[in-house]
N, C-alpha and C positions, 0 to 999 in steps of 0.2 A: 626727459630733462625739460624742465623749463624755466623760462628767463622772465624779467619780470622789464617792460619796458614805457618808460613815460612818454605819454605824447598827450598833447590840451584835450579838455574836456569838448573841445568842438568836432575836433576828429575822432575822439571817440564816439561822440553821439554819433556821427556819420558812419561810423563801422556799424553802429549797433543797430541802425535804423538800418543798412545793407544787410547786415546780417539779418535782422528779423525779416525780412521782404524774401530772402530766402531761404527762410526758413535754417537757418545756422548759427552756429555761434559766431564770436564775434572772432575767437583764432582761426575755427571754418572759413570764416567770409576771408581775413587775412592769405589763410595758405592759395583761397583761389586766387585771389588779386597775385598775391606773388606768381601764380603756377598760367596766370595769363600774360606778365610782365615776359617768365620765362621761354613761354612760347613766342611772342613776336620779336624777341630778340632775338632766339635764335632763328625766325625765320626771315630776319634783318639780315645779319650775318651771311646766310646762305645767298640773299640776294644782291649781296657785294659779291660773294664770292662767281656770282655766273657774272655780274658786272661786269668784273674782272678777266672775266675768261675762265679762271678757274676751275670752274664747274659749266657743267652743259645748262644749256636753259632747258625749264621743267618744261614735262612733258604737255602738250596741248589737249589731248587724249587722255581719257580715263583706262587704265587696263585692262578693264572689260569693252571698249573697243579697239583694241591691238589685240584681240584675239587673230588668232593663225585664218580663219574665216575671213577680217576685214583688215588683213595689215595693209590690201594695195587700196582703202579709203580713208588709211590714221595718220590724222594730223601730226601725231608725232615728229621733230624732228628727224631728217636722214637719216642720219646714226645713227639712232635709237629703231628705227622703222628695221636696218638693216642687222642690227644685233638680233631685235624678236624674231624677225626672219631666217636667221643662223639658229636661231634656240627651238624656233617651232619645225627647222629643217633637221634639228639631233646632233647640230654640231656641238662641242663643248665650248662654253665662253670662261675666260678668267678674269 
């Protein structure tokens, strides 16, 4: 489907000039700008939500250093160090 949408000839030079620098069209260059807007929203979102408490703060560590090897040097928070340590020990988590 597609929609037909007006916006001034300045922003569109400026789509068209973005899009050709990457080598895209100019609804290409659009979908990426939206699919960048939609990722730091939502990772706005998640970072109210540990603000909040809601959610645990991310981890400090990459999961290839909380391997079962170096969970007793991963930054990880506590409870996150001590879940990998119940999963690497065969307990079952839910």
């Amino acid at each position: 489907m597609n929609k037909t949408v007006e916006v001034s000839n300045e922003i569109y030079e400026q789509l068209e000039r973005q899009a050709q620098a990457r080598g895209l069209t100019v609804s290409g260059t659009i979908a990426q700008l939206l699919e960048k807007v939609e990722t730091k929203r939502r990772e706005a979102f998640f970072e109210e939500m540990r603000a909040k408490g809601i959610l645990l703060p991310k981890s400090r560590c990459p999961p290839s250093q909380c391997s079962r090897s170096s969970l007793s040097k991963c930054k990880a928070s506590p409870y996150l160090s001590a879940l990998l340590r119940s999963a690497a020990d065969g307990d079952v988590l839910l």
